[in-house]
Every structure is written in C-alpha cells, then in structure tokens.
C-alpha positions as CSV (number, residue, x, y, z in Angstrom):
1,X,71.3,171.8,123.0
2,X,71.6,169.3,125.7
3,X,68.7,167.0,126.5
4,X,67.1,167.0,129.6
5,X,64.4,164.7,131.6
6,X,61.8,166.3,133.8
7,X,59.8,164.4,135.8
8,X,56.1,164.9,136.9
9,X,54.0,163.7,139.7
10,X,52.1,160.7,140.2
11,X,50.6,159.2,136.9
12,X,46.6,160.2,137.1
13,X,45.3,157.0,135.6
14,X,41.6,158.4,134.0
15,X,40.6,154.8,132.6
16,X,42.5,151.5,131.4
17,X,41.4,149.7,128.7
18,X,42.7,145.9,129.6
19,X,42.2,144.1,126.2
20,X,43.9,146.9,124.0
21,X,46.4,147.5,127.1
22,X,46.0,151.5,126.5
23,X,46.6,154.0,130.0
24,X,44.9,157.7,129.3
25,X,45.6,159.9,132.3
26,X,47.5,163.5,132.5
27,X,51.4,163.7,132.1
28,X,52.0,167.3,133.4
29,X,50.3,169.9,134.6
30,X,50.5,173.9,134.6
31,X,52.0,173.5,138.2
32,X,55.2,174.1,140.1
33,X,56.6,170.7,140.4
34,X,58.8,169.7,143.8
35,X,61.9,170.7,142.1
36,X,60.4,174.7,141.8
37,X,60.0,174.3,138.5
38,X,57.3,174.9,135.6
39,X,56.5,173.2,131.9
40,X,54.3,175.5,130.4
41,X,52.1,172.8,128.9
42,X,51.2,175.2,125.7
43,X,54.8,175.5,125.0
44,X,55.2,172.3,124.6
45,X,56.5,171.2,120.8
46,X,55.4,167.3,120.0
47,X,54.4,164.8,117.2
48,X,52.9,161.5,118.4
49,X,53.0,158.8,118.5
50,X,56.5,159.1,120.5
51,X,58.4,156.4,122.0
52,X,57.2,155.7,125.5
53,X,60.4,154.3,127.9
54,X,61.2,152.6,130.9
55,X,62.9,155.0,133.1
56,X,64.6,156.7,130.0
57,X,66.7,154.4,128.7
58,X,67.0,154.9,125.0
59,X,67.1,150.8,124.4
60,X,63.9,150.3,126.5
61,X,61.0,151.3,124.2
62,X,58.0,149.9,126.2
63,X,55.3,150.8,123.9
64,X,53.8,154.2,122.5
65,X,52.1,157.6,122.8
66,X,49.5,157.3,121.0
67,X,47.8,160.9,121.4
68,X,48.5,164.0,123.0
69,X,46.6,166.8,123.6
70,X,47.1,170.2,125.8
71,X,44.1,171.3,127.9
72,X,44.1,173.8,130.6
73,X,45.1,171.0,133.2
74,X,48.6,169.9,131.3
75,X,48.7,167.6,128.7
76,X,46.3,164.7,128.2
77,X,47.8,161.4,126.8
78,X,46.7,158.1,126.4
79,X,49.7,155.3,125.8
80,X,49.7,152.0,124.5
81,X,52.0,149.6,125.8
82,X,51.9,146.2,123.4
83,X,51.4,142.6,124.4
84,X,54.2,140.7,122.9
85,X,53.4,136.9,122.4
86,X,56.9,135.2,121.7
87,X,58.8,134.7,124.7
88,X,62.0,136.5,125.3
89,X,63.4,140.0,126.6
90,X,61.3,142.1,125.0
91,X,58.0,140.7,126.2
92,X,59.6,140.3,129.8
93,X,60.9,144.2,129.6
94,X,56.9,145.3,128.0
95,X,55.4,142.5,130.4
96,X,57.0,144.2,133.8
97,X,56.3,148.0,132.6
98,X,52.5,147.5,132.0
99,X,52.1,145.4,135.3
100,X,54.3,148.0,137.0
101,X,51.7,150.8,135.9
102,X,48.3,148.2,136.5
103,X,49.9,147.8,140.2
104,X,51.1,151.3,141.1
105,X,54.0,149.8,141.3
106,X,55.5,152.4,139.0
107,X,53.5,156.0,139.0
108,X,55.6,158.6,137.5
109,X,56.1,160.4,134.1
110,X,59.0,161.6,132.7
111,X,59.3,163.4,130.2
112,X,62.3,164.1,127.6
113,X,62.8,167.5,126.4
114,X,65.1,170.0,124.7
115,X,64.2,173.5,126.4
116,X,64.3,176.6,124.4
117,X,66.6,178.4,127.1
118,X,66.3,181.8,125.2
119,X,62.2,181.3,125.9
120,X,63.0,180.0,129.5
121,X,62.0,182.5,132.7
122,X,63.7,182.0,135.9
123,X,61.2,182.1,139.0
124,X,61.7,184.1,141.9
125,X,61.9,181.9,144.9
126,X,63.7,179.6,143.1
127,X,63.2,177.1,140.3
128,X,63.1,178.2,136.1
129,X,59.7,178.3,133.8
130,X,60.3,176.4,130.6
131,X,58.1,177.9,127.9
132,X,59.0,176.4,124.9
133,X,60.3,173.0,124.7
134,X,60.7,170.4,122.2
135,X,59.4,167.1,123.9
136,X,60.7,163.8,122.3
137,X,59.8,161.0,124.5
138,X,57.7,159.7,127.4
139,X,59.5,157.9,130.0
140,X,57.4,155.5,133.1
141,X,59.7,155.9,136.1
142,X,59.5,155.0,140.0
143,X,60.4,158.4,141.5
144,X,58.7,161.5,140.5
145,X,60.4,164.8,140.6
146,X,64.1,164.2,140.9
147,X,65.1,167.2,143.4
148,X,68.9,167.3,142.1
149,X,67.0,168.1,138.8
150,X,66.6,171.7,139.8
151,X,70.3,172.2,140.2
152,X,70.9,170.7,136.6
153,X,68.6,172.9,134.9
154,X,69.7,176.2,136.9
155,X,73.3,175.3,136.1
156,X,72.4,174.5,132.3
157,X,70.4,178.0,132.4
158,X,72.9,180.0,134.0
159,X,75.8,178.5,131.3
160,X,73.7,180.0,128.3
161,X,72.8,183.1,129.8
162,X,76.8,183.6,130.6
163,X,77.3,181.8,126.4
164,X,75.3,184.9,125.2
165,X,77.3,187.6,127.4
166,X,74.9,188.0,129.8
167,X,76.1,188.1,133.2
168,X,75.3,184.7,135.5
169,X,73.7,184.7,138.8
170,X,75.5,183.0,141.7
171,X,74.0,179.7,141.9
172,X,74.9,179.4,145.6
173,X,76.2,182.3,148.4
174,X,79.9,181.4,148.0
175,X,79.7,180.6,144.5
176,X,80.0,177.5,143.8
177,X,77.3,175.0,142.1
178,X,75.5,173.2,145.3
179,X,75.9,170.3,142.7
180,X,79.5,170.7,143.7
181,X,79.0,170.8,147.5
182,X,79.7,167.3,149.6
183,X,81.0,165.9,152.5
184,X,83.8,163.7,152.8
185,X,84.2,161.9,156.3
186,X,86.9,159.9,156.9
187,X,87.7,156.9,159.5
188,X,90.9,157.4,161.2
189,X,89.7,155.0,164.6
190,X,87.6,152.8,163.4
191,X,86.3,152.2,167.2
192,X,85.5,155.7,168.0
193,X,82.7,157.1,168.6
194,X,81.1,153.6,169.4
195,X,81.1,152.0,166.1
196,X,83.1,148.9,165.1
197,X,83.7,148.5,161.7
C-alpha cells in the first residue's frame, strides 16, 4: 500500500501554551475538504505520540503529537514542538516551524496515511470517503488542501478496484487520467502576438 498525504484546512489554534511551546487545536474534521473528499475521523487508526513534520519531509521531524483524541468535530490534538538550545540546523529547522505556526505564517495540517481502499466509498459528485486509514504522521504545511490531491487518490482508488477484477470507472470523458491532460504551447515567432521575448 502506497502512502498518501491529505491535507486539512486552516490549523484551529484552541490555546498555546508559550513556556512548554504545546499548540492544541483540531487537525480534521467530519467534512468534505476542497478536494471533494472525506476522512472519517472514527476510522482513523493511530498511536501517539507520532512524529510531527515540516511539510512532510521524512528528515524534518519538528517536534511531536503528543495526544490525540476523536470527537464528533474530527480529531483533537495537541503538539509539542521543542526548544532546542545548542545552535545549529536543528534548532533553526524547530525554531522557523513553531514561529511559522505562532505567526500564521504556516496554518495547515497534513496528515500521512495509508487508506484501507477495500473500506474506502467513492462520493457521488465527485471526491472518495476514506473510512479506515492507518495515520502515521502529522505534517505543518503552507497550503491546505492540495486540489491535484483528488486526482491522486481517484487514480490510486480506481487501480485497486481494477487489481481486484472489478471493473474501473472512467476517470475523465475520453478516458484518460486528467492527471495526464496539459497544454504544450510553443514559440515559433517570438514577436508575435505582441510579445518580445
């Protein structure tokens, strides 16, 4: 099973705690996100504390999740990001994620997960329910809600369906992925159409 990242909203900062440098708020919620699609928060499979990162990258641990806990309004958690005392990359790296959160600077989380695709429900109107997942890490990141996401997931969904002999939906009207669809314009006159390059 592939790992994916899904990426919720706007961080909702509940209280900060300065001295112990600790963030409690809500990481997801019950909700369609932008992308069309659902984390059931109850399906959600965890242990804490988990490695919280800096825009998912595996070698920048910023601190910790310290607890977790799934209410009817998504999961509660409350973070701890350290304050490192020797000088060096680390405490530069830690140093610029918490001040990133205190600032607003940085308001999204992300989470890591593994989905349980024979669990997962695709949504009419677009957009796939996930849930059961296995989540394995906490990521701060600058833009919530990734909107190519969707296409990843529908495309990941869509190739176990098709693994377990059941027959694929189109994932666009001619066929092909829209991951797959671009536009390629090319420059014959570079004068034309006003613009000198």
């Amino acid at each position: 099973m592939s790992a994916l990242h899904k990426t919720f909203g706007s961080v909702q900062i509940k209280s900060l705690d300065e001295e112990k440098r600790t963030f409690t708020g809500i990481a997801s919620t019950p909700n369609q996100d932008r992308a069309k699609d659902v984390m059931v928060p109850k399906g959600a499979n965890f242990e804490v504390p988990m490695p919280l990162l800096f825009h998912h990258d595996p070698t920048k641990a910023i601190g910790q999740v310290t607890s977790a806990k799934v209410t009817a309004n998504g999961i509660e958690v409350e973070i701890h990001i350290p304050e490192i005392e020797e000088p060096g990359v680390l405490k530069d790296r830690v140093d610029e994620a918490y001040q990133s959160l205190k600032y607003d600077l940085v308001k999204g989380l992300s989470v890591g997960f593994i989905p349980n695709w024979d669990e997962a429900e695709m949504i009419k109107g677009g957009g796939i329910q996930f849930n059961q997942w296995e989540w394995y890490e906490l990521s701060l990141v600058t833009i919530p809600c990734n909107r190519e996401s969707s296409t990843e997931f529908s495309k990941a969904f869509e190739e176990h369906k098709a693994a377990l002999g059941e027959k694929p939906q189109k994932t666009a009207t001619d066929g092909d992925s829209s991951e797959q669809k671009h536009v390629v314009v090319k420059l014959n006159g570079p004068t034309k159409g006003g613009v000198k390059l």
